[in-house]
C-alpha positions as CSV (number, residue, x, y, z in Angstrom):
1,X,197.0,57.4,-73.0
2,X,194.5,60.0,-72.0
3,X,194.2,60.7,-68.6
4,X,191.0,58.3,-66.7
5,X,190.7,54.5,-67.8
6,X,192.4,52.8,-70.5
7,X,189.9,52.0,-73.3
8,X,189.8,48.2,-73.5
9,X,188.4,46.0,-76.9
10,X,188.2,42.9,-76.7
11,X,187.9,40.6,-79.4
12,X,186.8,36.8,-78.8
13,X,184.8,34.0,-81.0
14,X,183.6,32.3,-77.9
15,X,181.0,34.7,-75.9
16,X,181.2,32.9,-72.6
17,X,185.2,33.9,-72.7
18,X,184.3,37.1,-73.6
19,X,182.0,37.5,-71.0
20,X,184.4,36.5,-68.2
21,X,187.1,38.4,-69.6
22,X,185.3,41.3,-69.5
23,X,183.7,40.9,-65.4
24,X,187.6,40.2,-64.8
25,X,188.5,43.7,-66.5
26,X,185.9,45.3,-64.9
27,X,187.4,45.5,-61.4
28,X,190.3,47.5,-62.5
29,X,189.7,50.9,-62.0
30,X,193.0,51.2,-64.6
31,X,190.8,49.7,-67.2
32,X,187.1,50.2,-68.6
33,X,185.8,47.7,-71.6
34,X,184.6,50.0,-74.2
35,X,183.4,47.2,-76.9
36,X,183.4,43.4,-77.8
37,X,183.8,41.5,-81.6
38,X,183.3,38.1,-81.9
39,X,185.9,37.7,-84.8
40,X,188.8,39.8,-86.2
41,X,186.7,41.6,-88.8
42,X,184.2,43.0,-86.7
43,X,187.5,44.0,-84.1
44,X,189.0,45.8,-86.7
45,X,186.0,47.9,-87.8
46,X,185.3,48.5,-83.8
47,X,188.9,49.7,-83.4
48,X,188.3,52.5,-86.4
49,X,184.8,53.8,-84.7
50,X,185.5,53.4,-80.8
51,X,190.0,54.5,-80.7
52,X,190.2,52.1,-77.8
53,X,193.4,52.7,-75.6
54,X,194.5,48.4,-75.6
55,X,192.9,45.6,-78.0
56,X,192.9,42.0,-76.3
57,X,192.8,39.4,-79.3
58,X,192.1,35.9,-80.1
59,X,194.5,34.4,-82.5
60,X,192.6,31.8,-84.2
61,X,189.3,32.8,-85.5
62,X,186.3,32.5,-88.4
63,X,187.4,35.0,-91.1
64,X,190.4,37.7,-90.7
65,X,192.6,36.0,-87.8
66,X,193.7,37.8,-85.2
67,X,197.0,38.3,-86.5
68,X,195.9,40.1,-89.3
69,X,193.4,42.5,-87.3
70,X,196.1,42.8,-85.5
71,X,198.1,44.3,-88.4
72,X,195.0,46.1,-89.8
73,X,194.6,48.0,-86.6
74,X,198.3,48.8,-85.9
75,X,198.8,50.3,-89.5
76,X,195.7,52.2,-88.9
77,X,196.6,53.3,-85.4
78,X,200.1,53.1,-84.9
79,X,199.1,54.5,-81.0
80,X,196.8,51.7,-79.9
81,X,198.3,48.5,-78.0
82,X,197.6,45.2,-79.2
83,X,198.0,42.0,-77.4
84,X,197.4,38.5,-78.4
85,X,195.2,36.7,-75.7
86,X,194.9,33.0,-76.7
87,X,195.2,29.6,-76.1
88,X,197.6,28.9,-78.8
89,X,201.2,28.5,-78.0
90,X,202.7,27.3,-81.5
91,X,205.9,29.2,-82.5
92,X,204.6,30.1,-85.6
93,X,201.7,32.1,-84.2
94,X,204.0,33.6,-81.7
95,X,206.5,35.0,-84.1
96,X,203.7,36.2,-86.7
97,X,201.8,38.2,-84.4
98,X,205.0,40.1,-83.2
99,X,205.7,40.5,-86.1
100,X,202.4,42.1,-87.4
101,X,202.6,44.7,-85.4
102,X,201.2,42.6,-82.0
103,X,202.7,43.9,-78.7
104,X,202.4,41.4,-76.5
105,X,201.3,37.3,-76.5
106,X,199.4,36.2,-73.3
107,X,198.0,33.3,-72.6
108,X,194.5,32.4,-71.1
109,X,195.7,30.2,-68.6
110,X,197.2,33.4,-67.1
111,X,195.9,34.2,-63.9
112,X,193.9,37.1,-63.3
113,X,196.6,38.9,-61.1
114,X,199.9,38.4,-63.7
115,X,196.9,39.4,-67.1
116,X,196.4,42.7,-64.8
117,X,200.7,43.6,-64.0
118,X,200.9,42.4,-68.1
119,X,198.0,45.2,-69.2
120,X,199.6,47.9,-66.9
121,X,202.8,47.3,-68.9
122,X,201.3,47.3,-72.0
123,X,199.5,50.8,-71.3
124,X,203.7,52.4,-70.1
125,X,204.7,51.3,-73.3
126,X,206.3,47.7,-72.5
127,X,205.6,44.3,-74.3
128,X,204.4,40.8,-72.9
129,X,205.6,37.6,-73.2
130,X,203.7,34.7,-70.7
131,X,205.9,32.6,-69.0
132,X,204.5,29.8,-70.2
133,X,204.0,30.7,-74.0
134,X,208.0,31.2,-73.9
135,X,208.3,28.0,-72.3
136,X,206.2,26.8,-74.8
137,X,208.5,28.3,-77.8
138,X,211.8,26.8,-76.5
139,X,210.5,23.3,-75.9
140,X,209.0,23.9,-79.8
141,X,212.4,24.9,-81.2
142,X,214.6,22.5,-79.2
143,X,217.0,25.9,-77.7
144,X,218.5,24.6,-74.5
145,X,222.3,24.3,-74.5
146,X,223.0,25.6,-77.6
147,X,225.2,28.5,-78.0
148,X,225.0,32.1,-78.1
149,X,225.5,32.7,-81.5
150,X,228.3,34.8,-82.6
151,X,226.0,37.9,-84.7
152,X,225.4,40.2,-81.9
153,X,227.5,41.3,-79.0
154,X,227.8,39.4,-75.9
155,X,225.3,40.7,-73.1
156,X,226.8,41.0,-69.8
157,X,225.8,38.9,-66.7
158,X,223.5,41.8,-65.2
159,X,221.9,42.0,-69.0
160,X,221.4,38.3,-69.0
161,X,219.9,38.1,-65.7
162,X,217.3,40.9,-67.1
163,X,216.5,39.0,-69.9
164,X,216.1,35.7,-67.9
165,X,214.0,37.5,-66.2
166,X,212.0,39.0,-69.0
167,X,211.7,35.5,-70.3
168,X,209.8,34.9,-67.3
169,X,206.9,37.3,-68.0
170,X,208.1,40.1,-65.5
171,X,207.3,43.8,-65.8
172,X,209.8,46.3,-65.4
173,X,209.2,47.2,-62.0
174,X,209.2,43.4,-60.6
175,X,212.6,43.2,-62.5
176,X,213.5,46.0,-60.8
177,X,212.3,44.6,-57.2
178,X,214.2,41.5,-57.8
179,X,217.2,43.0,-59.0
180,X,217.3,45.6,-56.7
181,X,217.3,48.2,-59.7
182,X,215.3,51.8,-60.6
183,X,212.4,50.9,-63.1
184,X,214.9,54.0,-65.1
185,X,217.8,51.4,-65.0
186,X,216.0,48.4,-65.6
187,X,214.7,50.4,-69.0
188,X,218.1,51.1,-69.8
189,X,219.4,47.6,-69.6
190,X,216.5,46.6,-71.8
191,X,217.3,49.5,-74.4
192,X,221.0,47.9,-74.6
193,X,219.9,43.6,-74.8
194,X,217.4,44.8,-77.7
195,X,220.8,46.6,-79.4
196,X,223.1,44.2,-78.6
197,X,220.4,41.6,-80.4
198,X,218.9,43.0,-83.1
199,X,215.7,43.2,-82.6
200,X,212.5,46.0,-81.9
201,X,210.9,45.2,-78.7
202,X,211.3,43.0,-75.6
203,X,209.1,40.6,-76.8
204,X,211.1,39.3,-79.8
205,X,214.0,40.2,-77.0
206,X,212.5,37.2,-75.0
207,X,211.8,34.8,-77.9
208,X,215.2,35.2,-79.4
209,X,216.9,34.7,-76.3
210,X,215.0,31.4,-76.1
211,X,216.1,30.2,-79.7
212,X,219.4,30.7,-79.7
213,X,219.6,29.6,-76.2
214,X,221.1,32.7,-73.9
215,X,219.3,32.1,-71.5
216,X,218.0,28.7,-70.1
């Protein structure tokens, strides 16, 4: 990210929405809103022209859906973030958006104060995962109590309190706080869960854990 405010679009098929999202945004001095679409076509040709820094996107809309401007705008920018910002919480949405290309799935019930700690992460390279969309995704898939499965290694009791805690929507550095670890550490306990299970990121990190119930 260049150096000044990260470049914010954000793309939204309601205007009021847009509209708050943006006043919200606007007293970050991290952050500065550099365009609006009101559906995924118009966010894709807006990410081409304006190079924002972070794309906030709707996942349901009129036309290209956000998952697939979320795809178009990753393949064509592989350096800008994209994060899901929606009110749908159904698995399937989840685990299509991460995997076209989105890097984090936030919910608009998130209050103002956790949205802000999510979009610093986002910006050092880290993923998202509400709390309450993971919540969501367990109850969906029925997880609790079942077993770790036996394809990837067993994660130790400090990896499985960081992933617990992942599950729970936290940055690096309140994982760190709460663990009493270095922000260094806590990335490389992160590095290892994502090896140990197989998968790119700490978002699908989170959502496996869920689903195959190693954490609870």
């Amino acid at each position: 990210m260049a150096d000044g405010p990260a470049g914010v679009l954000v793309v939204d098929d309601h205007a009021l929405f847009r509209d708050g999202l943006v006043a919200v945004i606007g007293r970050w001095p991290e952050f500065e809103v550099v365009g609006c679409a009101a559906d995924g076509e118009e966010g894709v040709r807006l990410a081409h022209t304006l190079h924002p820094d972070l794309v906030l996107m709707d996942v349901r809309m009129a036309g290209i859906g956000g998952v697939e401007a979320a795809r178009q705008i990753t393949a064509a920018d592989p350096q800008v973030r994209v994060a899901m910002l929606t009110a749908s919480r159904l698995g399937d949405d989840v685990y299509q958006a991460l995997r076209g290309g989105a890097h984090g799935y936030l919910s608009k019930d998130e209050p103002a104060e956790r949205l802000h700690v999510a979009l610093l992460g986002l910006m050092r390279g880290e993923t998202a995962l509400s709390s309450t969309i993971a919540g969501q995704v367990l109850a969906e898939l029925g997880a609790p109590g079942r077993a770790a499965p036996s394809s990837p290694e067993w994660l130790t009791q400090r990896e499985r309190q960081v992933l617990r805690l992942l599950v729970d929507g936290r940055s690096n550095e309140e994982i760190g706080r709460m663990l009493f670890l270095s922000e260094a550490t806590v990335k490389k306990y992160l590095g290892s869960i994502t090896s140990k299970l197989h998968v790119k990121n700490r978002v699908q990190a989170a959502v496996y854990g869920l689903r195959e119930g190693i954490v609870e």
